[in-house]
N, C-alpha and C positions, 0 to 999 in steps of 0.2 A: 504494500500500500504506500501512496504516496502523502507526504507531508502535506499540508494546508497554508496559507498565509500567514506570514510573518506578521505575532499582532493578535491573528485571529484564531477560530476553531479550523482543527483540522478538517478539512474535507478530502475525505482519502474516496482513492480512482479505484474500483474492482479490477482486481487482477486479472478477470476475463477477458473483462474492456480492455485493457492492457495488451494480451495475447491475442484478440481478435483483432485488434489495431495494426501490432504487427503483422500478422498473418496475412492483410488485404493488403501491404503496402508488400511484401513479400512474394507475394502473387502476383499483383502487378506488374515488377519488375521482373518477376522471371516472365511474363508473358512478352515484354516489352524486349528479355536477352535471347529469349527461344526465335524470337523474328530477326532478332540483327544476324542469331549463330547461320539462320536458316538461307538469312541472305538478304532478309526483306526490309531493309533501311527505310526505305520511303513508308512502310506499315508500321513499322517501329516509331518513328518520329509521330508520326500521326495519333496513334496509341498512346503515346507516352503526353501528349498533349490534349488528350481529349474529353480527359475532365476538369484540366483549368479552361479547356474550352469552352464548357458546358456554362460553367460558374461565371466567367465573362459573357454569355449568350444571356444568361438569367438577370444578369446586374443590368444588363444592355437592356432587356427586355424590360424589366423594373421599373429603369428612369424614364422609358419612352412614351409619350404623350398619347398615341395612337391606340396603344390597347386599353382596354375598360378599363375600370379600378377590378372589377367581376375578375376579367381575368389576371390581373396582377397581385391580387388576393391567393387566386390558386398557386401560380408561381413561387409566390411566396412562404406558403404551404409547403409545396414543393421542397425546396431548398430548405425548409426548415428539417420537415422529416427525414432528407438527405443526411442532414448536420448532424440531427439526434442518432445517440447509440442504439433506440429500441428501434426494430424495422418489423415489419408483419412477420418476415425472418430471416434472423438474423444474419447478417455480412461473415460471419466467419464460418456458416456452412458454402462450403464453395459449390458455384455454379448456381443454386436455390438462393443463396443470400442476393447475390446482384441481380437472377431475373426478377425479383419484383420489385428492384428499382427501377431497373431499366421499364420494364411495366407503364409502373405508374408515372414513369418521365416522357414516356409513349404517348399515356394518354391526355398528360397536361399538354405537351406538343402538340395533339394531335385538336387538342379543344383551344389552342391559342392558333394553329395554322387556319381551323374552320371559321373563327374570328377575324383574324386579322390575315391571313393569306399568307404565304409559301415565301413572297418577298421579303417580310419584314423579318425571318427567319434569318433568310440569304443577307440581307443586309447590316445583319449584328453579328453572325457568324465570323469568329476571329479567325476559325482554324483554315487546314488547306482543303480544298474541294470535294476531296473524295470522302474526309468525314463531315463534313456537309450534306453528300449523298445518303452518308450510312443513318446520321437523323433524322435526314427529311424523310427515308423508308422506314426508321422505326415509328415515325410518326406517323405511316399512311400517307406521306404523299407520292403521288405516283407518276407526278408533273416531269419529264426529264431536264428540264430547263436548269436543274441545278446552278445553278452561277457560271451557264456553258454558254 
């Protein structure tokens, strides 16, 4: 357990939390070495940036004028339950922890693209084009226009 604030009451971190924490950054990264060993640079780079992608796409989408408060309400949602340790279930069963984030990141995409359209997607979008594509398909768009 971890110590608390200097001053204050301890607030100790679950040892779980701790070892699940590790474990998704550890996954991660071998997904990210198993594509470079494999030879896939261009998949690796992309990967390895596409959840500060995500997180910049969400703040983008946040501050922007054009979507409702309705749907920046859900985003924000969103991003909370991302943040939070509890998930429907949990990140450190591998493969089951991340599809029901990716899920439910599907279907706030999917209810911010039917709102506000495929553009405003493509034009907050930091990362490079083909994780661009891989969103716009989790989110049901089927537009090929990707930023092409």
């Amino acid at each position: 357990m971890l110590a608390g604030r200097a001053g204050g009451h301890a607030h100790p971190v679950p040892d779980w939390l701790l070892i699940a924490a590790a474990a998704m950054v550890a996954l991660y990264v071998a997904l990210i070495a198993a594509l470079l060993v494999l030879g896939r640079k261009q998949d690796a780079r992309a990967w390895a940036g596409f959840i500060p992608d995500c997180i910049v796409l969400f703040k983008r989408l946040l501050s922007d004028p054009r979507l409702s408060r309705r749907r920046k309400l859900l985003i924000a949602v969103l991003v909370a339950y991302l943040v939070l340790p509890f998930d429907l279930v949990p990140d450190f069963i591998p493969i089951a922890g991340q599809l029901d984030d990716a899920i439910i990141v599907a279907f706030v995409l999917r209810t911010v693209l039917r709102d506000a359209g495929p553009a405003i997607v493509r034009e907050h979008w930091p990362g490079p084009p083909n994780s661009l594509a891989v969103m716009l398909r989790l989110a049901g768009e089927t537009d090929d226009a990707a930023g092409r």
